[in-house]
C-alpha positions as CSV (number, residue, x, y, z in Angstrom):
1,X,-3.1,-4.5,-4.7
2,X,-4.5,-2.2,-7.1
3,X,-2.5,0.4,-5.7
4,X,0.4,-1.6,-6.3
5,X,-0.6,-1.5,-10.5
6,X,-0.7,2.4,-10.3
7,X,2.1,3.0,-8.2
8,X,4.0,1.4,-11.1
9,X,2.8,3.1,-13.7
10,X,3.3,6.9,-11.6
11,X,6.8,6.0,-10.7
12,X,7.5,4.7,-14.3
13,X,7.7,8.2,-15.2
14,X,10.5,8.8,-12.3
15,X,12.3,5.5,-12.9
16,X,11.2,4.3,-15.8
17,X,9.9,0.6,-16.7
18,X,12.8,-2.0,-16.8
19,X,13.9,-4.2,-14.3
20,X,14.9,-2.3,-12.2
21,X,12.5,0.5,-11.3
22,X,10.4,-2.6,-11.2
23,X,12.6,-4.3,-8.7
24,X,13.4,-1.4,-6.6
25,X,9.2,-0.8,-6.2
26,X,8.6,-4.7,-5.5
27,X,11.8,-4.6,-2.8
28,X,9.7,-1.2,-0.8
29,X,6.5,-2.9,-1.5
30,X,7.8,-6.5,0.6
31,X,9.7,-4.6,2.7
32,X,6.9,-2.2,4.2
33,X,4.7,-5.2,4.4
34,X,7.3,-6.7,6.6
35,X,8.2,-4.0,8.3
36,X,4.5,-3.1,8.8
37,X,4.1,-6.4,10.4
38,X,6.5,-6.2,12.9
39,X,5.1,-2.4,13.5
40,X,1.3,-3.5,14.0
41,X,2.8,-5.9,17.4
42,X,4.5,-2.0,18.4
43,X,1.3,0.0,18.0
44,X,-0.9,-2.6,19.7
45,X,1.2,-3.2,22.6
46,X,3.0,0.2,23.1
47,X,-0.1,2.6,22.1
48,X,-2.7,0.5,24.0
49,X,-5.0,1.5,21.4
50,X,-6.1,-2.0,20.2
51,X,-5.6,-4.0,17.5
52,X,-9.2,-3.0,16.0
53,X,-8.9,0.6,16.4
54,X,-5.6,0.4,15.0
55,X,-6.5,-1.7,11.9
56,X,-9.7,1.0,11.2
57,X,-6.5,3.5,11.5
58,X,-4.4,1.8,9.3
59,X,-7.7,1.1,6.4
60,X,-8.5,5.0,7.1
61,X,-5.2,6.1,6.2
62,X,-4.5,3.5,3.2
63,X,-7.8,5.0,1.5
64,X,-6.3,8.7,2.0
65,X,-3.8,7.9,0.6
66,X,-4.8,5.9,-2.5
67,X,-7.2,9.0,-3.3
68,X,-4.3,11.1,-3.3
69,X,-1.6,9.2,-4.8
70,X,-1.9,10.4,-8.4
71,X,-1.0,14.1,-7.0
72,X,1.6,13.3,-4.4
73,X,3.0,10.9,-7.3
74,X,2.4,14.0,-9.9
75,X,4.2,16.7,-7.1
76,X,6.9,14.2,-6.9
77,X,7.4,13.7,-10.7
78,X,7.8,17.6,-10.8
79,X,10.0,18.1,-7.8
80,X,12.8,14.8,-9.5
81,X,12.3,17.0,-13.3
82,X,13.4,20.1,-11.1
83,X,16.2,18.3,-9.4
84,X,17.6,16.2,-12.6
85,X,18.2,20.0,-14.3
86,X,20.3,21.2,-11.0
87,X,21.8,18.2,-9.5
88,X,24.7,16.4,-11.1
89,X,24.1,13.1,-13.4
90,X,25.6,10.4,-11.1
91,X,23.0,11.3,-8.8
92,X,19.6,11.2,-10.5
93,X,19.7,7.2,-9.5
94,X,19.8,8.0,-5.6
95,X,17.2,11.0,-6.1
96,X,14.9,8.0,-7.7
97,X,15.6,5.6,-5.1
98,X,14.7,8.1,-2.3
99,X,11.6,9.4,-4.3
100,X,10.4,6.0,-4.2
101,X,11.0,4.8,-1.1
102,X,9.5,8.1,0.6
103,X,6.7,7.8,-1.4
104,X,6.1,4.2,-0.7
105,X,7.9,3.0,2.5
106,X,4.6,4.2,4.9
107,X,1.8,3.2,2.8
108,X,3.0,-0.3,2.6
109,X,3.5,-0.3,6.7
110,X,0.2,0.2,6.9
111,X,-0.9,-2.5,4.3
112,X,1.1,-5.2,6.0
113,X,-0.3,-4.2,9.4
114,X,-3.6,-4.7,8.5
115,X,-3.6,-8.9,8.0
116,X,-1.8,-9.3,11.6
117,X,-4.1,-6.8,13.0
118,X,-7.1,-9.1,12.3
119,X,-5.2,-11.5,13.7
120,X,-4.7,-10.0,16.9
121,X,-8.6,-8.9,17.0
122,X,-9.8,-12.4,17.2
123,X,-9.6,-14.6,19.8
124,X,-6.9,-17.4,20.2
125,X,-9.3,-19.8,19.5
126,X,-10.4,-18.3,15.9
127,X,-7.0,-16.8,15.1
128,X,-5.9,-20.4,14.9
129,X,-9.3,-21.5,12.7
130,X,-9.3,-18.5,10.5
131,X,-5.7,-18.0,10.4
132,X,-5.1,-19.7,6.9
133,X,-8.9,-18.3,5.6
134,X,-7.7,-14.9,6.4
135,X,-4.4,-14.9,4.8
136,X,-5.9,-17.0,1.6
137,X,-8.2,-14.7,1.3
138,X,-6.6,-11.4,1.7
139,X,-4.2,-12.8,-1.0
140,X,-7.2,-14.1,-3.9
141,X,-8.2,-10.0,-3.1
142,X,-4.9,-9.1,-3.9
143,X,-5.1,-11.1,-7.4
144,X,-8.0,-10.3,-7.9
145,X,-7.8,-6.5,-7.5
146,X,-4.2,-7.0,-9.5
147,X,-6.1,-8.3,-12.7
148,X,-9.3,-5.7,-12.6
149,X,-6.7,-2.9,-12.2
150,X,-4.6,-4.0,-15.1
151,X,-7.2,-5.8,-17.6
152,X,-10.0,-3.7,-17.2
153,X,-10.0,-0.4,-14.5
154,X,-7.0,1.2,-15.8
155,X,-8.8,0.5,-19.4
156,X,-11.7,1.8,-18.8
157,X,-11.7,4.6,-15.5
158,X,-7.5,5.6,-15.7
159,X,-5.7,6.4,-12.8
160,X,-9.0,8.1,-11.4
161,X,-10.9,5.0,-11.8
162,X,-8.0,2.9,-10.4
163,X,-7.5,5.0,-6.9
164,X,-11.2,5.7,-6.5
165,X,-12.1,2.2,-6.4
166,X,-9.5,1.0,-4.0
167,X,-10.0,3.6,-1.7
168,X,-13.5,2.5,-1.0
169,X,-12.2,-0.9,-1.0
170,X,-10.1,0.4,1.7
171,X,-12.8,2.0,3.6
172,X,-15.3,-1.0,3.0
173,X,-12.8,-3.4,4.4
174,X,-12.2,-0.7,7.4
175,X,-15.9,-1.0,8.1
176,X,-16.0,-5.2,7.7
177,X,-13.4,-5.2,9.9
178,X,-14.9,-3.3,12.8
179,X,-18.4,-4.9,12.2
180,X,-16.4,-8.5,12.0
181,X,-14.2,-8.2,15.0
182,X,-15.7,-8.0,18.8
């Protein structure tokens, strides 16, 4: 969830910080973890690539991209101040919206992949045992990373700081998950 704290504060120079641009980044965020869900059942079944291989996938890719999140978000910021001086007033709202959800929409596929990915990598026996640990415990991260990103990292390393540290958080959970999972 750190990335969640930074993707805030890079887009609040596109949409800005009321309500709204905080709203329309919550509603991509929920929705790419849903439709990431439904997309990690797709892979597994219709890629025959495994529910392991594709979670390392999904990890891989997540830390990629939360490296390189402050440029794409800085390229972005530069490409919607080109398009606000040529393109008409009433339409700097939809350019916004569809910077965003570009921007976002993939990333947080991945992210809600990755919980019923686990899932699928157990057995039946301890998916049903470790069902509620995995879920509780994937959410306390989420807090947890959540309050270190906005009371202390984002203090103390920046954006840098921010992106660096989740990225290997992203890796180190790619590599618990293989070592974890049969």
């Amino acid at each position: 969830m750190i990335e969640e704290v930074v993707w805030f504060r890079l887009l609040g120079t596109i949409l800005g910080s009321d309500v709204w641009a905080s709203s329309l980044v919550l509603a991509i965020f929920l929705g790419g973890l849903g439709l990431g869900s439904i997309l990690s059942a797709l892979l597994v079944s219709w890629r025959n690539w495994g529910a392991k291989k594709t979670f390392w996938l999904a990890q891989f890719f997540l830390a990629l991209f939360a490296v390189f999140s402050p440029l794409l978000f800085h390229g972005l910021g530069v490409g919607y101040g080109i398009s606000v001086g040529i393109f008409p007033f009433w339409t700097h709202g939809a350019l916004a919206l569809g910077i965003a959800f570009s921007a976002l929409l993939v990333p947080c596929c991945a992210m809600g992949m990755t919980v019923p990915l686990l899932m699928e990598s157990m057995g039946e026996e301890e998916t049903l045992s470790y069902a509620g640990l995995l879920y509780g415990f994937n959410n306390l991260g989420g807090v947890l990373g959540v309050f270190l990103c906005g009371f202390f990292l984002m203090e103390h390393g920046g954006i840098w700081g921010c992106v660096l540290i989740s990225g290997l958080s992203h890796m180190l959970s790619a590599w618990l998950g293989v070592k974890w999972l049969r």
